[in-house]
LOGUNU-786889 format. One record per residue (C-alpha): residue number from 1; residue in three letters; z, y, x. Coordinates in nm, 2 decimals. Example, Ala and Ser with C-alpha at 12.3 -4.5 7.8 and 13.67 -1.06 7.14 Angstrom:
2
+------+------+--------+--------+--------+
: resi : resn :     c3 :     c2 :     c1 :
+------+------+--------+--------+--------+
:    1 :  Ala :   0.78 :  -0.45 :   1.23 :
:    2 :  Ser :   0.71 :  -0.11 :   1.37 :
+------+------+--------+--------+--------+
***
This chain:
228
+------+------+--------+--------+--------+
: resi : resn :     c3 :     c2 :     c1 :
+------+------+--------+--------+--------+
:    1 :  Unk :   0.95 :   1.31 :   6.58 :
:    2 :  Unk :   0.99 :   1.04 :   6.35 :
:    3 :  Unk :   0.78 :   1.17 :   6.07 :
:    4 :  Unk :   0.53 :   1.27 :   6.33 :
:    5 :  Unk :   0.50 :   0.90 :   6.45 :
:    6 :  Unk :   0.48 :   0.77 :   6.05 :
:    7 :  Unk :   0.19 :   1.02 :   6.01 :
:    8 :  Unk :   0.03 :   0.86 :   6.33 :
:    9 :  Unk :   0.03 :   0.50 :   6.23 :
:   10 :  Unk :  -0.07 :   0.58 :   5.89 :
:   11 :  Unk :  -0.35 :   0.77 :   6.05 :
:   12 :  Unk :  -0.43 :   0.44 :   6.27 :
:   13 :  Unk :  -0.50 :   0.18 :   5.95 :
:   14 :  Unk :  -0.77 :   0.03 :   5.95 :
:   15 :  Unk :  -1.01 :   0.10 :   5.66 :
:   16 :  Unk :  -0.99 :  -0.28 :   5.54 :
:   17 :  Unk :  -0.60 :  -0.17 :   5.57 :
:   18 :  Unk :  -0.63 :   0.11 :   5.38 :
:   19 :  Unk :  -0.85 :  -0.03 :   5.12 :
:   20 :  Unk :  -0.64 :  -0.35 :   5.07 :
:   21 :  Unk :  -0.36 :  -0.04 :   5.02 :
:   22 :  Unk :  -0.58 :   0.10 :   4.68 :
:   23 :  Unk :  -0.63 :  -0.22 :   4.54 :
:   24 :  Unk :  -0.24 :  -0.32 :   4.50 :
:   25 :  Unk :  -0.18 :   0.05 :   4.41 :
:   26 :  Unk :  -0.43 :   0.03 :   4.11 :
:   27 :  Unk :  -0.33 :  -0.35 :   4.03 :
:   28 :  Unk :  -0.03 :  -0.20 :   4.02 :
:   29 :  Unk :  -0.10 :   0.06 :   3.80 :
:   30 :  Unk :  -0.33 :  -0.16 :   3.56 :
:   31 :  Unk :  -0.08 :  -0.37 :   3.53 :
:   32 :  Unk :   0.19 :  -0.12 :   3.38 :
:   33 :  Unk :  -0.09 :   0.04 :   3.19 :
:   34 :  Unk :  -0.13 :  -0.28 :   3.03 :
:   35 :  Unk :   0.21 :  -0.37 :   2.97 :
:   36 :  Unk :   0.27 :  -0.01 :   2.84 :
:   37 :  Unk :  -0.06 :  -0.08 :   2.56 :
:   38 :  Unk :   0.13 :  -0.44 :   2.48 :
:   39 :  Unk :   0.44 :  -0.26 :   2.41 :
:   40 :  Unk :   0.25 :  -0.01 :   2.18 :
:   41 :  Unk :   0.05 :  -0.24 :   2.01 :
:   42 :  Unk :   0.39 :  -0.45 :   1.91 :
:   43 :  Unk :   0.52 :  -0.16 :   1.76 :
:   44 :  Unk :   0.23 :  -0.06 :   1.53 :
:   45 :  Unk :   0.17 :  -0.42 :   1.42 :
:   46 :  Unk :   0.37 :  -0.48 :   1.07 :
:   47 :  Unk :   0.72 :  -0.68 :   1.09 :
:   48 :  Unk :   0.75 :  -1.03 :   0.90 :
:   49 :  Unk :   1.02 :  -1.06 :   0.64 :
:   50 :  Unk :   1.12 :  -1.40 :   0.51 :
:   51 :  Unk :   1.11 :  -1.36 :   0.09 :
:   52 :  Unk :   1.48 :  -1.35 :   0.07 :
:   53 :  Unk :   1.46 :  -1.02 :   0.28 :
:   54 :  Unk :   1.17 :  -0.89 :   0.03 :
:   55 :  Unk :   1.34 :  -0.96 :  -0.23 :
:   56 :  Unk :   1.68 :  -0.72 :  -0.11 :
:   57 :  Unk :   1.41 :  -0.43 :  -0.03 :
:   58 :  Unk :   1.27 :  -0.47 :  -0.39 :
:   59 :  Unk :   0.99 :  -0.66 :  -0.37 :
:   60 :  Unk :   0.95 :  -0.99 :  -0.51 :
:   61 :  Unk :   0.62 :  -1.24 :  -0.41 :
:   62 :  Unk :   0.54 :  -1.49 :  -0.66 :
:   63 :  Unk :   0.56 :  -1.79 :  -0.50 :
:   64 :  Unk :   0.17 :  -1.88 :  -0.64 :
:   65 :  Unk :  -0.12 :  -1.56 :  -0.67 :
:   66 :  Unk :  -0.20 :  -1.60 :  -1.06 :
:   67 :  Unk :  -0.56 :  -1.57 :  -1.16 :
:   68 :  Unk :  -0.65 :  -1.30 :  -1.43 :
:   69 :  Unk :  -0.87 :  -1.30 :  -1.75 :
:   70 :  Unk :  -1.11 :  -1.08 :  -1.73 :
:   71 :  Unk :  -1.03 :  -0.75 :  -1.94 :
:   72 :  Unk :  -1.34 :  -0.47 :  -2.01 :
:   73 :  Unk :  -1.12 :  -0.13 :  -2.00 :
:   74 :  Unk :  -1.20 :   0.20 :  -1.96 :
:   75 :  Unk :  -1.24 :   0.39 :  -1.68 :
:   76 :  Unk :  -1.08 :   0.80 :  -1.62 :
:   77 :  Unk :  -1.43 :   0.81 :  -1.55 :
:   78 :  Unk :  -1.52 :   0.75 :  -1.90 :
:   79 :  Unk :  -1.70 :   0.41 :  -1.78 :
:   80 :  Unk :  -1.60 :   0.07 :  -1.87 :
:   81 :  Unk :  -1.34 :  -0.06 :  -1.58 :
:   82 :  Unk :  -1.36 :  -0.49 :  -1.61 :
:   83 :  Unk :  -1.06 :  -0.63 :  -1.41 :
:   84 :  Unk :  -1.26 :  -0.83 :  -1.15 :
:   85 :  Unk :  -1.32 :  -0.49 :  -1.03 :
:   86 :  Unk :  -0.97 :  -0.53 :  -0.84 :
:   87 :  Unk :  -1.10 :  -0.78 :  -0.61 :
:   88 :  Unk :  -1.13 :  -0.66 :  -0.26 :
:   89 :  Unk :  -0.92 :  -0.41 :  -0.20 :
:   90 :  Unk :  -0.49 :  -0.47 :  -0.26 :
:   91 :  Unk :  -0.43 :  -0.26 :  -0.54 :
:   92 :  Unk :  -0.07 :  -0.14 :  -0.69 :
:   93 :  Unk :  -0.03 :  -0.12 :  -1.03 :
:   94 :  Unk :   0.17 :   0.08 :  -1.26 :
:   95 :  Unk :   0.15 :   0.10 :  -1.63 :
:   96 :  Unk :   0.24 :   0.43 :  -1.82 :
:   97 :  Unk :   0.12 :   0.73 :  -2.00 :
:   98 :  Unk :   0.09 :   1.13 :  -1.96 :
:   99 :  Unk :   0.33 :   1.23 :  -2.22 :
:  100 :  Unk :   0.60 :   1.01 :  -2.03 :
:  101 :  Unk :   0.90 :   1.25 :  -1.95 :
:  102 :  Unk :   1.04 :   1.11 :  -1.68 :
:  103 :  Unk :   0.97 :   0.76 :  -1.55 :
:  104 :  Unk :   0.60 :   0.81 :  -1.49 :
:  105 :  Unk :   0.61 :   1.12 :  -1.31 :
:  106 :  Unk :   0.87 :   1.04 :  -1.11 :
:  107 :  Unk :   0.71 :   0.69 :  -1.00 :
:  108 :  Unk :   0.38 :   0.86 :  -0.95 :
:  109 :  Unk :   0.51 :   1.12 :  -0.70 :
:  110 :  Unk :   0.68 :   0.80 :  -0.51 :
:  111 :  Unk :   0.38 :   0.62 :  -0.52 :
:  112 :  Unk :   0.23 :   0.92 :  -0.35 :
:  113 :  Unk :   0.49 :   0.95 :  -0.10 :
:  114 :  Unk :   0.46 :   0.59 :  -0.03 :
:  115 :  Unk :   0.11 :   0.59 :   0.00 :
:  116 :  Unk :   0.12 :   0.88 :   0.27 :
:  117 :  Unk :   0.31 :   0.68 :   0.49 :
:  118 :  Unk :   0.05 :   0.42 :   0.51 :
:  119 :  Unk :  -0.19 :   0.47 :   0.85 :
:  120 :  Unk :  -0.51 :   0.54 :   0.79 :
:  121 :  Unk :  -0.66 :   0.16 :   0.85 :
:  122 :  Unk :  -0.44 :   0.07 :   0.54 :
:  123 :  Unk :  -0.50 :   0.34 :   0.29 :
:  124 :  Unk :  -0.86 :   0.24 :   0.30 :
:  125 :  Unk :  -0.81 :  -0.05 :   0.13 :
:  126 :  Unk :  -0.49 :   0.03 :  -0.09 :
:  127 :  Unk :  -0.60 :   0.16 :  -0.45 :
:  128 :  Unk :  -0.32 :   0.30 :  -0.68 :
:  129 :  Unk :  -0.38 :   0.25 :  -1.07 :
:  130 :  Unk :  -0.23 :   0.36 :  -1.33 :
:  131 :  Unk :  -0.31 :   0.16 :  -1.66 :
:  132 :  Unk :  -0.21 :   0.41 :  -1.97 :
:  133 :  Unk :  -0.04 :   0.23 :  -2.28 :
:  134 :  Unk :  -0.14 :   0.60 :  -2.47 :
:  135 :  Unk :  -0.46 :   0.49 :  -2.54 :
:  136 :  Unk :  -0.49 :   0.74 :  -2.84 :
:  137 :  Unk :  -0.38 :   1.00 :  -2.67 :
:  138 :  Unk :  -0.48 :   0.94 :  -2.31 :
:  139 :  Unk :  -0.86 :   0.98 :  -2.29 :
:  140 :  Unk :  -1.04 :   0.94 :  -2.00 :
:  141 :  Unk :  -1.03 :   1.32 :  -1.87 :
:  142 :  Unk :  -0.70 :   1.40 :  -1.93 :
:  143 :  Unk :  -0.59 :   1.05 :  -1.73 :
:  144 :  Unk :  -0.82 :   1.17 :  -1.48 :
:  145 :  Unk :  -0.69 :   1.53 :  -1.47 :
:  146 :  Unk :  -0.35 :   1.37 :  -1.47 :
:  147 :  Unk :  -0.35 :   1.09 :  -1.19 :
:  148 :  Unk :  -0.52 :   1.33 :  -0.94 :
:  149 :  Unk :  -0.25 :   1.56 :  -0.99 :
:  150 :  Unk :  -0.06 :   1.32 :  -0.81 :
:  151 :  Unk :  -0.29 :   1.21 :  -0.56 :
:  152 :  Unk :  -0.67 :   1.27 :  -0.51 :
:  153 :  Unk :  -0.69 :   0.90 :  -0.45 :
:  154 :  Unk :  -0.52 :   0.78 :  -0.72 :
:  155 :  Unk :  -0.75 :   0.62 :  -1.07 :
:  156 :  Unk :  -0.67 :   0.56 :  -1.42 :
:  157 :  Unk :  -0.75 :   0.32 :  -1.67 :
:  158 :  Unk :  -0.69 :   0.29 :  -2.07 :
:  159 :  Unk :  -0.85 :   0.08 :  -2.36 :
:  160 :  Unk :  -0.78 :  -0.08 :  -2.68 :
:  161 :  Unk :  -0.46 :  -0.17 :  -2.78 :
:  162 :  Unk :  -0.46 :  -0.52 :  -2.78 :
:  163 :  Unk :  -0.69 :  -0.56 :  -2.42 :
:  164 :  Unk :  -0.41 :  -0.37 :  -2.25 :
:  165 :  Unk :  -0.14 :  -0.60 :  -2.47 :
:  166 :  Unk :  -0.28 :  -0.91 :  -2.31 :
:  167 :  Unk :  -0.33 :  -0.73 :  -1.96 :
:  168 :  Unk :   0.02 :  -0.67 :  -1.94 :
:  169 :  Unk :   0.10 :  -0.97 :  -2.10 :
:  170 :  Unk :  -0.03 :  -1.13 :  -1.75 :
:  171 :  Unk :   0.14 :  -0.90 :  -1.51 :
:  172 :  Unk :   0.50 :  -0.94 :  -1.75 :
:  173 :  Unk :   0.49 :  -0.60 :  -1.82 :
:  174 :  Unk :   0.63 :  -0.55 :  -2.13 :
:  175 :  Unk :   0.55 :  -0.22 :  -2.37 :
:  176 :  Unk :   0.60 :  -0.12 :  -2.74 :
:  177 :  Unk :   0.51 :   0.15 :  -2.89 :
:  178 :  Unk :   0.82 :   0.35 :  -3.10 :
:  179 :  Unk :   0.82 :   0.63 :  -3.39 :
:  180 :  Unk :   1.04 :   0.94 :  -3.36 :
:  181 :  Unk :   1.20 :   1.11 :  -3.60 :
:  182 :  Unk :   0.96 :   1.41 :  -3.59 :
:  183 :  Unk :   0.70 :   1.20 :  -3.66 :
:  184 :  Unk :   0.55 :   1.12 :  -3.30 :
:  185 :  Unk :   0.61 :   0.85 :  -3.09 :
:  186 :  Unk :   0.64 :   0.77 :  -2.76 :
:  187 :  Unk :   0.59 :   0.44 :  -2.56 :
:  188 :  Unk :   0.86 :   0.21 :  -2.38 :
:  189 :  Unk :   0.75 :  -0.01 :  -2.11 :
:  190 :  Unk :   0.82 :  -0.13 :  -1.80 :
:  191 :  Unk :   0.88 :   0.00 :  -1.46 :
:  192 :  Unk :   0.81 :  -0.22 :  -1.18 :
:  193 :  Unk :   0.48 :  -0.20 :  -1.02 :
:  194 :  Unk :   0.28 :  -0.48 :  -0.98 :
:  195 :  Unk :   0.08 :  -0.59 :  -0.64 :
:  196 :  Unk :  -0.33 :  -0.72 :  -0.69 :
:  197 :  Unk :  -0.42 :  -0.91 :  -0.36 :
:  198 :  Unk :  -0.78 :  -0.83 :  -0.27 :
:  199 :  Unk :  -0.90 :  -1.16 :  -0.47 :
:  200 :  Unk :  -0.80 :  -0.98 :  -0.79 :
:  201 :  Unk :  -0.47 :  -1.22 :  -0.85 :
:  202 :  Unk :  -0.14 :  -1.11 :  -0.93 :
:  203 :  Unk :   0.05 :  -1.13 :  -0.63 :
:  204 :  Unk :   0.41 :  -0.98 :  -0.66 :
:  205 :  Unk :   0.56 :  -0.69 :  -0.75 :
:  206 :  Unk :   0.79 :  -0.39 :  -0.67 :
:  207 :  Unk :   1.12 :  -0.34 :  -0.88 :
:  208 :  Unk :   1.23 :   0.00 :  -0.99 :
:  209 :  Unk :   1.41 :   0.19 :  -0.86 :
:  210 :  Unk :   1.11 :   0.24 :  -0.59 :
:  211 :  Unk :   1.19 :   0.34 :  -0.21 :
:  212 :  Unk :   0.89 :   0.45 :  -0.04 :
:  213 :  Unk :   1.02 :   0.30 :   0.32 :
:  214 :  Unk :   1.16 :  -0.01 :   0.15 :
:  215 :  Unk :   0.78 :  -0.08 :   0.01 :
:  216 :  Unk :   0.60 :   0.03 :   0.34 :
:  217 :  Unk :   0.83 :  -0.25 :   0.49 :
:  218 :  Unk :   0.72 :  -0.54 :   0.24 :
:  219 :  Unk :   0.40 :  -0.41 :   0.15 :
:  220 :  Unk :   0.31 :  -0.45 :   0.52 :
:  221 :  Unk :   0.46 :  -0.76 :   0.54 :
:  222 :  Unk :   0.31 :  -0.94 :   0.27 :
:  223 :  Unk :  -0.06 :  -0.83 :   0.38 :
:  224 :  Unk :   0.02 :  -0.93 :   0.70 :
:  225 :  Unk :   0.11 :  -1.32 :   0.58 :
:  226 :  Unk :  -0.16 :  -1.31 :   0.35 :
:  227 :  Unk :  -0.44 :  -1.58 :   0.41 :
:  228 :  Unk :  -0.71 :  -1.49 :   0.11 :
+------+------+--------+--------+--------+
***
């Protein structure tokens, strides 16, 4: 009997009742719908560090962008490559060669893995380079060939000696080249990788040995405070 006499007055609103009814229900319902897109938005936007906390995830911001000379390399697409062409777009850095055994490979396949944690939105502007200290023996095909081993993304660049010397000179890279015993050489160098903002400056760089979560979390946090 009760139910029956629920049903009734329900069945006697008025339609200004009833409509009045819909709007609060869809209010309602806009209202956690936009609460719910809030939340969801927060969680995709990139967390701030402070520097010290880059710093104990491997990355370390110089506290001015330096300005580059201007370098003419050359391309893995056999073109010349000038460094201005690292403006617009953040680009990492990482100088090696193809006959490396083990530290260029392996940093390569974490760049890789880094990179394809990155949403879609920032891979579009995140280039990957790999600047070879072989110039000799790295020419532009086999860099090519070697790089997009890796990744189909990724790019290569060489040149003459002393153009690379001074180019690393301004990211603090060191390299040298040293003779073996069977009459080859290989070349030492440096590991970290270095960060271009998208004005082409030396912004900061990534110590070895690389985490690809660790550099998702500051690489995101330093665009994010960036203010070109």
């Amino acid at each position: 009997m009760a139910e029956e006499r629920t049903h009734k007055q329900n069945s006697q609103k008025s339609p200004e009742q009833q409509r009045g009814i819909l709007i609060t229900v869809a209010v309602l319902v806009f209202f956690m719908i936009a609460v719910l897109a809030g939340f969801l938005h927060k969680l995709g936007q990139p967390r701030v560090i402070t520097e010290s906390e880059l710093r104990l995830n491997g990355a370390v911001k110089l506290e001015r962008p330096r300005i580059l000379d201007d370098f003419e390399l050359l391309a893995d697409s056999g073109k010349p490559f000038h460094t201005r062409q690292l403006e617009g777009n953040w680009t990492l850095v990482f100088f090696g060669f193809t006959h490396c055994p083990d530290i260029c490979p392996t940093t390569l396949a974490t760049l890789d893995r880094f990179y394809q944690t990155l949403d879609e939105g920032t891979r579009a502007d995140t280039d990957i380079l790999l600047v070879s200290v072989d110039p000799k023996r790295d020419r532009p095909e086999l860099l090519r060939d070697y790089v997009r081993y890796f990744n189909p993304e990724f790019h290569g660049v060489t040149g003459e000696f002393l153009d690379l010397k001074r180019f690393a000179n301004q990211l603090n890279v060191p390299f040298n080249k040293v003779p073996l015993e069977n009459g080859e050489y290989t070349v030492d160098h440096g590991s970290q990788v270095v960060l271009i903002n998208p004005r082409g400056h030396y912004h900061a760089f990534f110590k070895a040995p690389l985490d690809p979560a660790k550099m998702k979390l500051t690489y995101r946090s330093m665009r994010a405070t960036y203010n070109g």
